[in-house]
N, C-alpha and C positions, 0 to 999 in steps of 0.2 A: 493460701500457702501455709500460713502460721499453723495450722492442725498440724499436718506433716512433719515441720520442723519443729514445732515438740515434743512431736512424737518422737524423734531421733534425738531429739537434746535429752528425755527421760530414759529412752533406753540410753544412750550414751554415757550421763550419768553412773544409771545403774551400775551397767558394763565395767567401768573404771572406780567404782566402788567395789564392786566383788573380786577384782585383779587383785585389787590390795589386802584384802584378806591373807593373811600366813597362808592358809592349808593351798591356795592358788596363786598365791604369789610365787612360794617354792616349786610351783609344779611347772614354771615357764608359760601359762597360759596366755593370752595376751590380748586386751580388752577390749579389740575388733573380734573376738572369736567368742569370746562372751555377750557382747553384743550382738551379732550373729544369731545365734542363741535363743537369745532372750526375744531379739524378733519375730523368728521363727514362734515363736512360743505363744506372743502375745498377738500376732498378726493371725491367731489362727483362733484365738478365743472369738468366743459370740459376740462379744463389749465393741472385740476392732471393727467390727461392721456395721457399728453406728457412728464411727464418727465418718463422714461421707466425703469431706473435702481436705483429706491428706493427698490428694493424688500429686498436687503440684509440688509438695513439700519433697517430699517423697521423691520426687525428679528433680527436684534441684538435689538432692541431695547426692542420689548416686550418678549425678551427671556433673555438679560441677565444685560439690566439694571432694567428691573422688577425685577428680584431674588435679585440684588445689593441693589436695593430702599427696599426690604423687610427685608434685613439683618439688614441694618443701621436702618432701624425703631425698632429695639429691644434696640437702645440708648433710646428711649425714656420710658424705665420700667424699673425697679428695684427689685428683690427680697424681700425688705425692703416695698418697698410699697404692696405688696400683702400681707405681714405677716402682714400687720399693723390692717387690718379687720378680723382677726382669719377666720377660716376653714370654716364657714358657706357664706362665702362670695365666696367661688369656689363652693360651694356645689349650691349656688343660680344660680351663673353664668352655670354649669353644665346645671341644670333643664331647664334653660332659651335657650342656645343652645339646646340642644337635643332635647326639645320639637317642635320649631319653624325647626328645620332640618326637623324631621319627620314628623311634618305636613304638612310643606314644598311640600316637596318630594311626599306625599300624595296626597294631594290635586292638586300639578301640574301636574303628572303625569298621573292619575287615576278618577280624577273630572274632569279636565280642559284639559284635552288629550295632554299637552305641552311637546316638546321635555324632554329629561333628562339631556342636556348640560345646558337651559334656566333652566330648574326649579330648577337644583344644584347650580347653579351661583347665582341666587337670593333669594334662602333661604339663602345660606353661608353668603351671601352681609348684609341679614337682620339678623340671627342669632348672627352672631360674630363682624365685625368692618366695616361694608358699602365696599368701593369699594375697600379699600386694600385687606379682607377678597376673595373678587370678582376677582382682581386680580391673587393673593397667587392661590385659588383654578380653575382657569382659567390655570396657569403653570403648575399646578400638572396633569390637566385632556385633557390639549393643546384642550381648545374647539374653537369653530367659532368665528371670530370679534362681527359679531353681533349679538351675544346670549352674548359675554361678555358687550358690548356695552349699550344693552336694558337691563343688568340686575344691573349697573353701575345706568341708570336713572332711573330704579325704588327705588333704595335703595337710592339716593338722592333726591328722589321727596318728598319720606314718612319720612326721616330723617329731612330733610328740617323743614316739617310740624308740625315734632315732636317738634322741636325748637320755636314755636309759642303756641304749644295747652298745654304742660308742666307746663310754669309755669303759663297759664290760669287755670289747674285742680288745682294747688299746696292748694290755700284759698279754696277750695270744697272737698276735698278728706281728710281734718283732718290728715293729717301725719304729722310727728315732721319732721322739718326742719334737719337733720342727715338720718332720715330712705327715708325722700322723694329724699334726694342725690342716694342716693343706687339704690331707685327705677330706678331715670334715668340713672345711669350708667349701671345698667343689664338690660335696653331694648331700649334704644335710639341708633342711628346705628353708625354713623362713632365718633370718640374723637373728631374733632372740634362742631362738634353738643351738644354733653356731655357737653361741656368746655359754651359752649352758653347757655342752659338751665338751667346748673348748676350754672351759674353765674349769672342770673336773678332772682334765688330764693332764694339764700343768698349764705355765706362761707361757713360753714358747710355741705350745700348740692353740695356747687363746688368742696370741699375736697374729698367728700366722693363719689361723682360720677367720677371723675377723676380715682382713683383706683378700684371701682367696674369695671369701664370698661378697665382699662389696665388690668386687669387679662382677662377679656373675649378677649383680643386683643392675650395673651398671650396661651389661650387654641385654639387659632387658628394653633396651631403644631403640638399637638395631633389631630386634624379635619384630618390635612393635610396629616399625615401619616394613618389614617383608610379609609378616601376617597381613598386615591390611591391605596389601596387594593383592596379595594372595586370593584373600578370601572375597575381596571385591572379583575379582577373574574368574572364581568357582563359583560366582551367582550366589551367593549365602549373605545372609546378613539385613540387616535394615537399608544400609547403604544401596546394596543392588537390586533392592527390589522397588527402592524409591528411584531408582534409576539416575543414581547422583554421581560422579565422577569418580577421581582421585581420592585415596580417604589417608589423609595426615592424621597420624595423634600429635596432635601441635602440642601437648604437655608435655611429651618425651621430651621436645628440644626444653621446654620449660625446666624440666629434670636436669639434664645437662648444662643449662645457663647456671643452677643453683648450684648445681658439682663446680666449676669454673670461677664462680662468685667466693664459694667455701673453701678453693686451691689455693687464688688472690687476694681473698680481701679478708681481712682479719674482722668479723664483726663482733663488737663486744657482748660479752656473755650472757647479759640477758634478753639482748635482742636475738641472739644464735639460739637461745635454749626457747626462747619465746615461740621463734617463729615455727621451731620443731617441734614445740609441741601444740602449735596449732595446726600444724600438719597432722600427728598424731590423733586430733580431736577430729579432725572434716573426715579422715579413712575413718573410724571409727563411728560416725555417722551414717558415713555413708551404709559399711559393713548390717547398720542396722536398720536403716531402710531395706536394701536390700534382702535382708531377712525379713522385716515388717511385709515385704510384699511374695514371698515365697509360702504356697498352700502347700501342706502337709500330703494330699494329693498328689501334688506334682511330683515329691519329691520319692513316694511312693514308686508311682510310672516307672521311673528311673531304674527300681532294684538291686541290687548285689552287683554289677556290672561296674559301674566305677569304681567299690572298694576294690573288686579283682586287677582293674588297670591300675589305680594306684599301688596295690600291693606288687603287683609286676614293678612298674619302675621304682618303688623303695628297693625291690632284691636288687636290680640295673644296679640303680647307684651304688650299694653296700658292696655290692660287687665286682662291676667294672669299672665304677668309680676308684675303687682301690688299686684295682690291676694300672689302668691310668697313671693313677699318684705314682707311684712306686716306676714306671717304664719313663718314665716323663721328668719327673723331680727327683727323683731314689740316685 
């Protein structure tokens, strides 16, 4: 196992050395996607196919430092902060998911003939929170490296983007500095992106985008347990073809305990900051296992089809997600 999990403690490393560089620091990147990356990169040299016994590291890593890293990310929400926007702001979030899932799903599947691993992973990726969302739902459905891989760089290609064009539309679109927060927090993809956008456009809009989108981070647990239903009853998945029952992502409730933990109990700050950023460190590991085990091949197979679906649901959001804001909150 120790191969493996150096392998991911050195990309990991790497990954969070290169984040902090000025020229990627300023650009919002974020050093699960750099690690990503780099796995990709190095899982594909001649070298990685001598070392012969990562395979177990490698699987602890995207199986149960991912679930670890998803848990502790529930330190970063509050109950308090979702009650602060009253009920129309889950009701937005709701409409905003659901729609972008099911057209998602739609049009990948049925327009663009793409797998059902690939077109689930990057609606979820773009619906709800970028790659953690990708990750979480990648556990629950145990898809291919790279279908989770390719649907990781679509949901940061278009979030990226989103982080530039945002507060370009903000003086064109007439929204009040408060509603155009909102706007971005229910349809811009991962929370460092939010936190970027929102803070270009003023306080008000970094307040108020911050908590629209940790609720939509938080209705990623109801996603987690309807998927898994779901896709165990459509025969897909490792689950149903091992022919194993009920499939819980017991980490979601995990998630949720630490939301509830972080509402109630005051923990002192270097055990809060501690434990989030070892949250931080297992996604990040994992992110680059997951790459270390993704072949440039595969990701090949795949083609131009996923950036089209993800570029579909970026217009959804920039677009109905605005109509929403504004019919809803305005």
């Amino acid at each position: 196992m120790w191969q493996g999990l150096l392998v991911c403690i050195t990309l990991t490393a790497a990954g969070v050395g290169l984040a902090r560089l000025p020229a990627l620091a300023d650009s919002g990147i974020s050093p699960l996607v750099i690690a990503l990356l780099l796995g990709i990169l190095v899982g594909n040299l001649p070298i990685s196919r001598r070392l012969t016994d990562t395979a177990a590291g490698l699987k602890f890593a995207t199986r149960w430092l991912l679930r670890t890293g998803i848990v502790l990310f529930g330190l970063s929400l509050t109950l308090q902060q979702i009650a602060a926007l009253g009920p129309k702001v889950l009701l937005l979030d709701i409409l905003v998911i659901s729609s972008v899932l099911i057209t998602g799903y739609v049009i990948g599947t049925r327009v663009l003939g793409m797998d059902r691993e690939t077109t689930l992973l990057t609606s979820a990726g773009s619906a709800i929170c970028g790659a953690a969302a990708v990750l979480a739902t990648e556990s629950t459905i145990r898809a291919r490296p790279a279908a989770t891989a390719m649907a990781v760089a679509t949901v940061v290609l278009f979030g990226s983007l989103a982080m530039l064009i945002y507060p370009l539309l903000y003086p064109l679109l007439g929204m009040e500095e408060g509603l155009y927060g909102i706007y971005i927090g229910a349809t811009v993809h991962e929370v460092a992106q939010v936190v970027a956008a929102g803070e270009a456009v003023g306080p008000d809009a970094l307040a108020n985008a911050v908590i629209v989108k940790l609720v939509r981070v938080m209705l990623l647990v109801p996603f987690l347990l309807i998927v898994g239903q779901w896709w165990l009853r459509r025969g897909h998945g490792a689950a149903a073809e091992a022919g194993t029952g009920l499939v819980i992502p017991w980490f979601a409730f995990g998630f949720m305990a630490m939301v509830v933990v972080n509402s109630l109990v005051r923990l002192p700050a270097p055990l809060h900051d501690g434990l989030v950023l070892v949250g931080q460190l297992s996604l990040t590991m994992a992110m680059a296992a997951l790459g270390y085990e993704t072949r440039i091949e595969r990701l090949r197979s795949l083609g131009l089809r996923p950036f089209i679906l993800a570029l579909t649901l970026f217009a959804l959001l920039l677009t109905g997600g605005g109509l929403a804001s504004r019919l809803l909150m305005g």
